[in-house]
N, C-alpha and C positions, 0 to 999 in steps of 0.2 A: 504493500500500500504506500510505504512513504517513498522507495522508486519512483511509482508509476506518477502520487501528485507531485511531485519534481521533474520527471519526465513533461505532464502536462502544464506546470510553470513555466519552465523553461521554453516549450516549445511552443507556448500561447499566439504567436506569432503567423504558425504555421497550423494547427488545427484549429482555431478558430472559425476562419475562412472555409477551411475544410466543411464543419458542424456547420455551420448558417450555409453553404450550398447545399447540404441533403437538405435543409430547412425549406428550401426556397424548391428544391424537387419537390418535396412533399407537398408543397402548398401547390407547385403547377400539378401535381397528377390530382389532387385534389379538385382543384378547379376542374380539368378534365372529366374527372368525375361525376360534378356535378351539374353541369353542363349537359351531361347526357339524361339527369333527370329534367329537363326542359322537355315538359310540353310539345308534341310534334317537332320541335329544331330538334332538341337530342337524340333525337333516333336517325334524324338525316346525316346529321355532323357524322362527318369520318373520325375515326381517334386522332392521329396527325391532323385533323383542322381542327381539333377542339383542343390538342395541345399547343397550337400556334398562339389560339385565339387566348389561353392560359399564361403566355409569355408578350405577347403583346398587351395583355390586357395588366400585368404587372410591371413591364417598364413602361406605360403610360403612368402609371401610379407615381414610379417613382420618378419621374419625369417632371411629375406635379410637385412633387416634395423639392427637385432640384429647381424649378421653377421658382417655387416661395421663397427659398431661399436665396435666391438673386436677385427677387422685386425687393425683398425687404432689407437685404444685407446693406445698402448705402441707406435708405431709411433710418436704422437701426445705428449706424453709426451716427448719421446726420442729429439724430432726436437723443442719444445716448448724454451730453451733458444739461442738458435740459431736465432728461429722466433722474440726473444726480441732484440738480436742486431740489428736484420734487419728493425725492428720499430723505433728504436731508427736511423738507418742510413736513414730510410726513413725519419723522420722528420726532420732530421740535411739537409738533400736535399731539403727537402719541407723553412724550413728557407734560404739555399742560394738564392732559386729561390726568395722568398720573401725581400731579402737583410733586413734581421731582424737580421741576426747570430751576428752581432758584437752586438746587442741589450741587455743590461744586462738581461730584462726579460727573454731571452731566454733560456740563461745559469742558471737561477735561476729554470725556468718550467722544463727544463731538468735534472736537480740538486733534486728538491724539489718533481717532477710530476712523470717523466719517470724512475725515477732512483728507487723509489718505487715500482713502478710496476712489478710483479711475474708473468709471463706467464703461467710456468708452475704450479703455485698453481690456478692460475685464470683456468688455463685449468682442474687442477685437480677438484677442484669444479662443474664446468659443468659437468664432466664425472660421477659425485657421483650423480646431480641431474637426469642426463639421466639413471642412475643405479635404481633408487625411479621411475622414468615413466615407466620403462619394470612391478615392479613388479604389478604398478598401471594398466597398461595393460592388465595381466594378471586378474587380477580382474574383468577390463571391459568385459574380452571374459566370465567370469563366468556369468555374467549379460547377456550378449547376449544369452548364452547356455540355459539357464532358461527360457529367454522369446521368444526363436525359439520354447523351447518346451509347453511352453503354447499357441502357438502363436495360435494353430490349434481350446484352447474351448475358443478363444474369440468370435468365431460369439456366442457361446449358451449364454456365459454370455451377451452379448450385446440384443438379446431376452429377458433373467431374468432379467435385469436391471430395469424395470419397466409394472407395466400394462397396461398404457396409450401406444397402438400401434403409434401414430402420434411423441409419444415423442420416442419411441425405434427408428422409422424411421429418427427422425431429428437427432438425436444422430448417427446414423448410415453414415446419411450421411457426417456428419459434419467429423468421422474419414476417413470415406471414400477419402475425398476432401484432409488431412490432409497427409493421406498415399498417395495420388497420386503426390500432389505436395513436398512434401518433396524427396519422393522417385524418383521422377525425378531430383529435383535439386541434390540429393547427385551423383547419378548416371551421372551426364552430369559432375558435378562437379569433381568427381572422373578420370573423362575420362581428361577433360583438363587440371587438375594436373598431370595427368599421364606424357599429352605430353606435359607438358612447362614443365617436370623435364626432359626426353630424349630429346628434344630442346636444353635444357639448359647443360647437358654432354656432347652433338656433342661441344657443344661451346667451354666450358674449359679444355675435353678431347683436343682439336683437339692447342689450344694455351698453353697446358702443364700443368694447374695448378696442384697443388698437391690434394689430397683427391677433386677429381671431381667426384667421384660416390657417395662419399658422401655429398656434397655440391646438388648434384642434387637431393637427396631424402629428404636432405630438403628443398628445394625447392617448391618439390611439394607437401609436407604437409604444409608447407607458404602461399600455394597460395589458402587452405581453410580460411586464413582470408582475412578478403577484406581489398583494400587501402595500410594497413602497411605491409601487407605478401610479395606483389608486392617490397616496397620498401627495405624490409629486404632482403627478397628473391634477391636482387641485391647485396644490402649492405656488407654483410659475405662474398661472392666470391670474391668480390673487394679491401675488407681489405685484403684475402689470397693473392688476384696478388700483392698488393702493398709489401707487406710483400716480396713473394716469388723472383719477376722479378724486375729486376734494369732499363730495359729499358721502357720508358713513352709510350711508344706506343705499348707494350703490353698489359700493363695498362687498356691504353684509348681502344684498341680497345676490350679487356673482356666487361669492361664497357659500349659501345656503341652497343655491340652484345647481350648484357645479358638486355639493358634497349630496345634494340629495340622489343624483343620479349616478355620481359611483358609489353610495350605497345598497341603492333597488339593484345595478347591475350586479355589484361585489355579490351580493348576499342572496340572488336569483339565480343571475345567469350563470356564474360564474362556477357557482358547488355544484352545479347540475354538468356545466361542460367537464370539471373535476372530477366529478363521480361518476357519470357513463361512459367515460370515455379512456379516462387513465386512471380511477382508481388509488388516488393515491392522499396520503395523509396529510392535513393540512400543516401538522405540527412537522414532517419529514418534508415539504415543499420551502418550509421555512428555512430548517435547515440547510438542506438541500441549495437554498437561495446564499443563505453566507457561506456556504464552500465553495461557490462555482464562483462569487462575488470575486472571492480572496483570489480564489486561481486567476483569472481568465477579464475580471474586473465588469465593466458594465455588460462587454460582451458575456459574460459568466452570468451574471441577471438575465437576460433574454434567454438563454440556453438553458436555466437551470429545470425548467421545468421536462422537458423532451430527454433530455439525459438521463434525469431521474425516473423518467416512466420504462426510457428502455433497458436502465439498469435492474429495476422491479422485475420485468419481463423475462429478461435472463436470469437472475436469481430464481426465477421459482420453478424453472424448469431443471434445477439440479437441487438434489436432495441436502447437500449438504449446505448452500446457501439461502433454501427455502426459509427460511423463519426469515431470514434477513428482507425477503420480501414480504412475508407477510404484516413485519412492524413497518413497513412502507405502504401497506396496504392502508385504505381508508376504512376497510370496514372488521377487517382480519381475514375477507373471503377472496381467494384467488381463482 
């Protein structure tokens, strides 16, 4: 065990990319998939046009994504010292209300805290890092390309894998179970990010925030991590209102419209995609969530969930790892 997470520190560079392209298979053969329960179209679509229409239909997405972030990136820097007085006047409000402002420490935090702080260099850095994810991206879709197109001789190699027919068949199934339940969770997964990010745009479009189309796509790449995605996924819109609007009660009400809908999701949709789909404990996803964190870092957050289910998966098809899946099970039943 302490090899293989050193092995996987070390090499974070390089599997990475790896993991998020089977990610990004999975979501196109998903789509493909699903596609085919359309209505009259799904039965005409050939597999090849509904996997095109599956890869087109994802880098238009992210197309969108790299879009927003080029309408808004000189915005964002242009509006970024502006957004710093407005931090600093929110906090000098946030002391009256607290009747601290005559308080020496106040003037010294302000003096020695705020006055340091560069919005626009803090912002510039983010945009350099978000600049390093496209190209890292772009990488990922090479991985996926490669293994769409190998995808077709895995059944042969899964035959030549060995002679013993009883082990090709357990090996068979074991990926089979692997592709169904992953492929499901991404796919349900996908769908409810989709709608808690349009949720969440009717909300801050409709109370004015500024960059709400963009706040809402991140959003709903937040809400592939569990627990902290939910509470970032609030956190960034709410710093913008505070920043942007003077008045508390538009504030409070971004704040009480944006926490109510990752609640009904968190606590609906979300144990229902968990529980039919991957099976797995919410107190071992947690976990699960600061090891991959610590390994692999945000890239470790988005990934921790799929790793952990196919680690389940493989555990409980051997005897002697079996209990290990079943304390990762959500219910004890595998």
């Amino acid at each position: 065990m302490l090899i293989t997470g050193w092995l996987l520190y070390v090499g974070k560079d390089v599997f990475v990319p790896v993991f998020f392209g089977l990610v990004v298979v999975y979501v196109i053969v998903g789509l493909a998939q699903g596609m085919q329960r359309i209505p009259y179209l799904g039965r005409v679509l050939p597999l090849r046009v509904r996997y095109v229409l599956s890869v087109l239909l994802i880098t238009l997405s992210l197309l969108v994504v790299v879009y927003l972030f080029v309408i808004n990136k000189d915005r964002f820097l242009a509006l970024a010292p502006q957004y710093q007085q407005s931090l600093l006047a929110a906090i000098q409000r946030l002391a009256v209300f607290l009747r601290i402002e005559t308080e020496p420490t106040w003037t010294t935090l302000r003096q020695e805290l705020f006055a340091q702080i560069n919005i626009q260099r803090v912002l510039g850095s983010m945009l350099a890092s978000v600049s390093s994810i496209i190209v890292s991206v772009m990488v990922v879709f090479l991985y996926a390309t490669f293994l769409l197109v190998e995808r077709r001789f895995f059944p042969q190699k899964m035959e030549n894998i060995s002679s013993d027919a009883s082990r090709v068949a357990r090996i068979r199934a074991i990926t089979s179970d692997i592709n169904k339940r992953i492929g499901a969770y991404l796919a349900l997964k996908t769908f409810i990010s989709l709608f808690l990010g349009a949720i969440s745009w009717v909300i801050m479009a409709f109370a004015g925030l500024e960059f709400a189309a963009f706040w809402a796509v991140l959003i709903a790449f937040l809400n592939y991590v569990p627990y902290i995605g939910s509470f970032l996924g609030v956190f960034f819109p709410v710093i913008m209102a505070i920043i942007q609007f003077e008045d508390a009660s538009v504030i409070l009400s971004v704040l009480l419209a944006l926490v109510l809908v990752q609640f009904l999701i968190g606590n609906f949709l979300d144990p229902y995609v968990m529980g039919n789909s991957l099976n797995l404990s919410p107190f071992a996803i947690l976990v699960s969530l600061a090891i991959w964190s610590e390994l692999w870092g945000i890239a470790g957050a988005f990934l921790a969930v799929p790793i952990t289910a196919v680690l389940a998966i493989i555990f409980s098809e051997f005897l002697s790892t079996r209990p290990i899946a079943v304390l990762l099970s959500r219910n004890g039943r595998l």
